[in-house]
C-alpha positions in Angstrom: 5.6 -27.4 8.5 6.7 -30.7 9.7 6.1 -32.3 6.5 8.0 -29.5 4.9 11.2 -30.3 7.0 10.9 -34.1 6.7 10.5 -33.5 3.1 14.1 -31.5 3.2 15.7 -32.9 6.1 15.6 -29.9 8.2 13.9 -29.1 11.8 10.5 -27.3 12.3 12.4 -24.3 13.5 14.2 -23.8 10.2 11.2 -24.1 7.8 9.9 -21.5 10.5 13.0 -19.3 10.3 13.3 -19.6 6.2 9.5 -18.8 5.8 10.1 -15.7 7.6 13.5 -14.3 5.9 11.1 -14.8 2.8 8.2 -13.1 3.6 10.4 -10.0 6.0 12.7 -10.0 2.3 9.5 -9.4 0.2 7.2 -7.2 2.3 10.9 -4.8 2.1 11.0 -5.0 -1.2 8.9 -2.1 -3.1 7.9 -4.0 -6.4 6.5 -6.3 -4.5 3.1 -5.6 -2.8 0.2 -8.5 -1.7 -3.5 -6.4 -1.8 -4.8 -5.6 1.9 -6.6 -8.1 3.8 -10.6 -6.6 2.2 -9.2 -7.7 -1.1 -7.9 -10.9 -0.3 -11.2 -11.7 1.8 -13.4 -10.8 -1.2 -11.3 -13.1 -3.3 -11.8 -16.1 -0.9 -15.3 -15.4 -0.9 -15.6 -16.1 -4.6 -15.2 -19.8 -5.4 -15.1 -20.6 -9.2 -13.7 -24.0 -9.1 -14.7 -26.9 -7.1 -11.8 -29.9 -7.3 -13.1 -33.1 -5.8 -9.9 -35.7 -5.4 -11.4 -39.4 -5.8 -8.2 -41.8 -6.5 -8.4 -43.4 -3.0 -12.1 -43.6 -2.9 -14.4 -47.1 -3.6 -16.4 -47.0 -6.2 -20.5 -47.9 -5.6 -21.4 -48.4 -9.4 -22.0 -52.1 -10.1 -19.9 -53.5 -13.3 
């Protein structure tokens, strides 16, 4: 969250504050609805896509 409010130039405690407003303003709402927590864990168990980041590694080939 820090990053967050160095990114906006706000404090920890309002990312905090905003990120609840949004999530208390969307669990009111009735058309929208996230799936229970046995869904989401199923899900998470599932991995289709691996993503491996190597820009800041060194390569080992030899030219």
């Amino acid at each position: 969250m820090e990053s967050i409010g160095a990114d906006y130039g706000v404090s920890r405690s309002t990312v905090c504050e905003t990120i609840q407003w949004v999530e208390d303003t969307l669990s009111k709402d009735k058309t929208f609805k996230l799936p229970g927590k046995k869904v989401l864990k199923k899900v998470a168990d599932e991995i289709q896509y691996i993503v491996v980041d190597m820009t800041d590694g060194k390569s080992n080939t030899t030219p």
